[in-house]
N, C-alpha and C positions, 0 to 999 in steps of 0.2 A: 664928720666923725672919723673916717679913714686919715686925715689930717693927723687929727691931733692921737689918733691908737699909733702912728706911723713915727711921731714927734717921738714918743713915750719911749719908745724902743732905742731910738738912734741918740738919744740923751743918755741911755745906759751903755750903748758901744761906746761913746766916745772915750771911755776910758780906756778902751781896749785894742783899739785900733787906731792908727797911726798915721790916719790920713783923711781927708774930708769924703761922707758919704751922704748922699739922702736919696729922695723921692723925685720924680718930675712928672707931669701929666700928658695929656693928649697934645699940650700947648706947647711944649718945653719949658713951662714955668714949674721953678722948684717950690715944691708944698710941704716939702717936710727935709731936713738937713741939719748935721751933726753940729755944726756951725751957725746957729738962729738967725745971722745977722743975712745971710746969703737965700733965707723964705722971699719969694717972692719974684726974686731974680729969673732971668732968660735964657736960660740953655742955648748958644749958637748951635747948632746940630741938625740934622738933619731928618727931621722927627717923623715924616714919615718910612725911610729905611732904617731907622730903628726898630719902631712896630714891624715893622716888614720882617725884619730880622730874625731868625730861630731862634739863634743861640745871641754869645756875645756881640757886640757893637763899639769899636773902641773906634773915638774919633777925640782931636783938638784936645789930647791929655786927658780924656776920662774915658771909663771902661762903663757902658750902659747895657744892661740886661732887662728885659719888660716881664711882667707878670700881670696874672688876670685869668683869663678862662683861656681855652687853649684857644679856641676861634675869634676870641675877641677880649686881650689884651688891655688894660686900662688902663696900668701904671709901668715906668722906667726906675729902677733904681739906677744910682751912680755911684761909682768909689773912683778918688781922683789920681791917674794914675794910668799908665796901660802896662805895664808889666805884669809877672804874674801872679804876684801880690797883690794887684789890685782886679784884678780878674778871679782871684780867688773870693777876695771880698765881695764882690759883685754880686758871683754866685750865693755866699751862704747869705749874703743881704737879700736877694731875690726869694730863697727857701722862707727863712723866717718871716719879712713879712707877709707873704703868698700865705704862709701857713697860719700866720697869728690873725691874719685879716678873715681866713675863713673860717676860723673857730667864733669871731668877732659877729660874722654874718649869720652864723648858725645860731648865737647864743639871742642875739639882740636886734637882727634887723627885718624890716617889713614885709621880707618874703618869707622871712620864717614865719614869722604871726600870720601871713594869709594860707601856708599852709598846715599850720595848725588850724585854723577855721574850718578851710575850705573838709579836713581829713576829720573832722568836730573831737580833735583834742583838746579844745577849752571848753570853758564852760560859757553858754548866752552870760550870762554876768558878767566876766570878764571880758569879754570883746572890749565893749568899749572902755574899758579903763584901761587897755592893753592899747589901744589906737591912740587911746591919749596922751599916754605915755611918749607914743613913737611920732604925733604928731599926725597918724592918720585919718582922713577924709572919710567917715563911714557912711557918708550918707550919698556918693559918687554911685549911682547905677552902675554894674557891672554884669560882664556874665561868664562862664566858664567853658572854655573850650577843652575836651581833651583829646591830644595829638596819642594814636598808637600805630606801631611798625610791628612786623610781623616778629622780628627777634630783636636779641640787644644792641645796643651800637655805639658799646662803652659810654662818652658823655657826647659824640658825636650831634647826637638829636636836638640835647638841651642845649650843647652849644650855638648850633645852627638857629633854632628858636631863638634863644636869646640877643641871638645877632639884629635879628630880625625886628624885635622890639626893646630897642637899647635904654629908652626910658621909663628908669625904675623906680623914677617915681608915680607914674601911671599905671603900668601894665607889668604884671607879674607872673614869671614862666619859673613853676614849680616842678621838680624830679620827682612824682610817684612813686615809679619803678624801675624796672632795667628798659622797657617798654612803652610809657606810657609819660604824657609830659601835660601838667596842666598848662593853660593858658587863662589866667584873669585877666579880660582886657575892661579898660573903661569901656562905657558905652554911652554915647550923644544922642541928646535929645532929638534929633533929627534921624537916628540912625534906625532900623528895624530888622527885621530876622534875617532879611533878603543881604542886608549888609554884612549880618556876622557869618552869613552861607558866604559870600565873596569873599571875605577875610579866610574864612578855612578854607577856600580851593586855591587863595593865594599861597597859604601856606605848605599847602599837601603840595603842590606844585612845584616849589620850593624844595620841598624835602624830595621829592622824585629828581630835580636834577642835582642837586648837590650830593644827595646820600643813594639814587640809584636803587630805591626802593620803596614801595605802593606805604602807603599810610591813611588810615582812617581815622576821622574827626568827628568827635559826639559834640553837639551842642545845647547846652542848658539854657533857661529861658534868663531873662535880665532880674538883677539881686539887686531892688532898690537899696538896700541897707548890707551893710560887711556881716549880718549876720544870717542874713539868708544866700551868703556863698554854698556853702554846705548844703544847700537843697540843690543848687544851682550843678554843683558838681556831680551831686547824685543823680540829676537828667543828663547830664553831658555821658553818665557810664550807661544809664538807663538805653540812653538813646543808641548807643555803640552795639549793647546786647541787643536788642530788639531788631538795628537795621541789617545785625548779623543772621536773623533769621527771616526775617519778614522783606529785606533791602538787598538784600547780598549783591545788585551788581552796583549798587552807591555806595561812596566813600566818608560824602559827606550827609550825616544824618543829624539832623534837625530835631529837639523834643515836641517842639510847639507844632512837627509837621506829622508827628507817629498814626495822628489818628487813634482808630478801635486798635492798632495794634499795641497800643500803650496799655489798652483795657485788657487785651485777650494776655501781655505777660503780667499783669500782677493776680491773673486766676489764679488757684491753686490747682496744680495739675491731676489732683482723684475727681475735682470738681468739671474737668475739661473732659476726662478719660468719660464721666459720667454722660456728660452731656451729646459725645460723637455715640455712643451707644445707645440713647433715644432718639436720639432725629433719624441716624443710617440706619437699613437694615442690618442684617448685621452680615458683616463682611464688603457690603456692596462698597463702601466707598475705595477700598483695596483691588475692586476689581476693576478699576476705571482705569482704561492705559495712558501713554504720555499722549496720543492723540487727542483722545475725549479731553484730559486735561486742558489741553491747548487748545482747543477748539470754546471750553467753558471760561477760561482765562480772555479769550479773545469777544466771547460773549459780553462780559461785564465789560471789559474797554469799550464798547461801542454801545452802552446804555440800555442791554438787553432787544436792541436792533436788529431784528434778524433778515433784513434787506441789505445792510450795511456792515454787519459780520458776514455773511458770504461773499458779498464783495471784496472783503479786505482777506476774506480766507480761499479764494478764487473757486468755490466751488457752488454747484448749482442749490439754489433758496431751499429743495426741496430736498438735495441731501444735506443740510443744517437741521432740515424739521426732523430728520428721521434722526439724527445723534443727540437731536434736543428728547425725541421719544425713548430713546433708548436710555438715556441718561434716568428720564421718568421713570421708567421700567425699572432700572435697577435700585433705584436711589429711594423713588418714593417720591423727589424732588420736580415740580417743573419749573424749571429755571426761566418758563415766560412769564410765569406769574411775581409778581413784585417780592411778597413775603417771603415766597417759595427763595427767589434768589437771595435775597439778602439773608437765610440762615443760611442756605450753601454757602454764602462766601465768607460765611463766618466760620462756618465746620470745615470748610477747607484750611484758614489762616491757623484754627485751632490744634488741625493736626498738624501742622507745619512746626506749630509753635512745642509740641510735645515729642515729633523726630528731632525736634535739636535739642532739647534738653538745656537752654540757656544758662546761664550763672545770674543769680540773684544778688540787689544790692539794696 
């Protein structure tokens, strides 16, 4: 497609300009050229310090300039010539296609259809007559990661991502926000959750040492069909907010791993506020300090153990029973009892989930 939109263009310079110009790719073979007869042909050049190259590249009588994204670069225009005639041309060749290619990709190509989906700017009806159109695959399992940094970082992000998954016809890395970068990757029949968790700490890893700052990744569950991306996308934000209150020292959060914390953010919160004021008495859970805290938090990791939470809390079995009593005392609660803990450590998630006041989606 980029072919022949590239073609279209340099067919109407030739009138205007006074010297041979066109397109060359990754290969140094010409794809597009003012002169039709010269499609095809080998550029002798030096084609990896041209890409290398910022600005101009003039070598063997022609002046080459690359365009693309800024980190990753796809195509070389040429104008024949190294004076500054042809170096001028280079330039406004470089602008206009750069420019006419990305109005091309916005209007017509498959990442815009999958962020339309994934964002549910179409309608379920038109998906698939919009795939088929573009020739896309809807019934490829997929699922939706999304990449956030803590501020913006102009298109640094999207760049770096996209470097990272260069094939566009599989896997598609969409711009959200100033912030926020989806990621549609395929997904293999062989592959499982544990995979696309490797995938996201490959990539948060990635963005720590190129961009030099922490990033978190929501993951949604696999979208057999292109039109349950859009659910897909909504766990990947679900999963962000939730492991922001309930996960805070992971980066990479999982939907398929939330658990009741998936349950406790879709409460309604007068309904949450209701229920901490039937089980506590009232105020006692406020009066519990970060000790008690930590000492009930250490509880529940060790399976309500109380041989094996002293141990790991280095203190004698017999001062555990008396903060286990005290906890009774104020709460109402005993945490040796099974039922007992498992509404504690609901009404503790619950108030967690109401000091943060999450954003809903």
């Amino acid at each position: 497609m980029s072919n022949r939109l590239f073609q279209g263009v340099l067919q109407q310079m030739r009138e205007v300009v006074d010297r041979t110009i066109g397109v060359i790719d990754e290969t140094g073979v010409v794809i597009s050229c003012s002169d039709p007869g010269k499609i095809g042909e080998v550029h002798d050049v030096p084609i990896a310090q041209v890409f290398a190259a910022a600005e101009l590249f003039v070598f063997n009588g022609y002046s080459y300039r690359t365009f693309g994204t800024l980190m990753h670069p796809e195509y070389v225009v040429f104008a024949e010539g190294d004076d500054e005639k042809a170096k001028c041309y280079a330039g406004m060749l470089c602008v206009s296609l750069n420019g006419i290619r990305q109005y091309h990709d916005e209007r017509y190509d498959r990442s815009n259809f999958i962020k339309n989906v994934i964002l549910d700017n179409i309608l379920p009806g038109d998906i698939y007559l919009r795939a088929r159109e573009l020739h896309f695959n809807s019934d490829l399992p997929r699922a939706v990661l999304l990449i956030r940094i803590p501020e913006s970082s102009d298109n640094s992000l999207l760049d770096l991502v996209q470097s990272l998954f260069p094939d566009k016809s599989k896997d598609f890395v969409i711009n959200v926000s100033e912030t926020d970068i989806a990621l549609v990757k395929e997904v293999k029949p062989d592959n499982d959750a544990k995979d696309l968790e490797k995938l996201a700490r490959s990539v948060s890893d990635a963005i720590s040492n190129e961009l030099y700052t922490r990033s978190l990744v929501g993951i949604g569950t696999t979208a057999t069909s292109t039109r349950d991306l859009a659910r897909s996308f909504k766990e990947a934000q679900v999963a962000l907010e939730v492991g922001k209150v309930f996960d805070t020292e992971k980066n990479i959060v999982s939907y398929e791993h939330l658990g009741i914390a998936r349950l406790i953010y879709q409460l309604p919160t007068t309904l949450c506020e209701m229920f901490l004021r039937e089980i506590f008495r009232k105020g006692s859970i406020d009066t519990l300090d970060q000790e008690t805290l930590f000492t009930i938090q250490k509880f529940f990791e060790n399976n309500l153990n109380v041989s094996e939470t002293s141990r790991k809390l280095f203190v004698h079995r017999n001062t555990l029973v008396y903060r286990l009593e005290k906890i009774k005392k104020l709460t109402g609660l005993d945490l040796r009892e099974f039922d007992d803990a498992i509404v504690f450590k609901v009404a503790l998630m619950v108030k967690k989930y109401l000091d943060a006041k999450p954003v809903k989606y």
